[in-house]
Every structure is written in C-alpha cells, then in structure tokens.
C-alpha positions in Angstrom: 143.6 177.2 58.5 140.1 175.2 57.6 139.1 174.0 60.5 137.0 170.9 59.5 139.6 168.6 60.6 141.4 169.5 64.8 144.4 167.0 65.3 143.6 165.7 69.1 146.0 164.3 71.5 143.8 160.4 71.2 144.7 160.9 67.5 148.7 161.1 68.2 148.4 158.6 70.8 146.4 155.9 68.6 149.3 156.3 66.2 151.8 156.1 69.1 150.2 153.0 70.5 150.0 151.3 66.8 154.1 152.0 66.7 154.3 150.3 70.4 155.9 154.1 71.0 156.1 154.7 74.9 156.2 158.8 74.2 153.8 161.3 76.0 151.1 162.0 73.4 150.8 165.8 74.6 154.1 167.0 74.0 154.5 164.9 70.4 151.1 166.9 69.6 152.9 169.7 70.5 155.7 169.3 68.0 153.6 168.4 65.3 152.8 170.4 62.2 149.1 170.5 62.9 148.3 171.9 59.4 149.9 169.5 57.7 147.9 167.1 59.4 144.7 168.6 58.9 145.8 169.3 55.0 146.0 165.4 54.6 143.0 165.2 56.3 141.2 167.1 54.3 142.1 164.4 50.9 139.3 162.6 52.1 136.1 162.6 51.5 134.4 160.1 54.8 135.7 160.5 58.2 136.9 156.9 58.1 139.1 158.6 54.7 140.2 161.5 56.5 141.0 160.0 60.0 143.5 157.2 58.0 145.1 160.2 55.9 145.4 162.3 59.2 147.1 158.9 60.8 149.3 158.3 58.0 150.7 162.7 58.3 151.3 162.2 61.9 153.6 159.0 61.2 155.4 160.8 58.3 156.4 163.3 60.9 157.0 161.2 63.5 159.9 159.7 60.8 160.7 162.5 59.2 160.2 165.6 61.4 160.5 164.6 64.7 162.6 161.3 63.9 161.0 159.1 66.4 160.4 156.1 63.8 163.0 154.9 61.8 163.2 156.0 57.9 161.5 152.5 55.9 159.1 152.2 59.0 156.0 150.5 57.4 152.5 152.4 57.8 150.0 151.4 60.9 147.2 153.2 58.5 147.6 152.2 55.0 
C-alpha cells in the first residue's frame, strides 16, 4: 500500500454530509476498502484531482459495498 493518499474519517463524513446521510463517519471508515480509495486517489495528479477521485470511491462503496445509497444515486463529486 502507497501511502501518498490516507482516507480520513472528515473525508467519509464530507461525502456523508453531501448524500444528507445521518451515519457515524467512524464506523463507515471502518467498512471501507481503504485501498481502493487510495488507488482512485492516486488517478490524480493535484490534490483538488485526487481528493474528487477519493470522493467519488467512497460513494461507489457506499452503493455498492456497503449499500447505504441506492444503485442510480447521482455523484456529489463529479
């Protein structure tokens, strides 16, 4: 694992806030793939690039993984 990108508990909670999700940002950081985040991260080549990609992972798992947004759910981070 690089470790040029570290998923943070404000980053799941920014994208929990942009959802209006009322879930406790510790434990969904907890259930997160944190390498797939930090892969995604990693596509981009500024911070502002790599904190949207990062954003974008954590809502894919939110929907897919961990099924707290609904499949079709529109991106806060395009």
């Amino acid at each position: 694992m690089n470790t040029a990108w570290e998923t943070t508990v404000e980053d799941v909670d920014t994208v929990l806030r942009a959802h209006n999700l009322d879930l406790d940002a510790d434990e969904i950081h907890d259930q997160l793939d944190k390498d797939d985040v930090e892969d995604a991260a990693l596509f981009g080549d500024t911070t502002e690039q790599q904190t949207n990609y990062a954003y974008q992972e954590i809502e894919h798992q939110l929907i897919v993984s961990l099924g707290h947004l609904p499949e079709g759910t529109e991106t806060k981070f395009p």
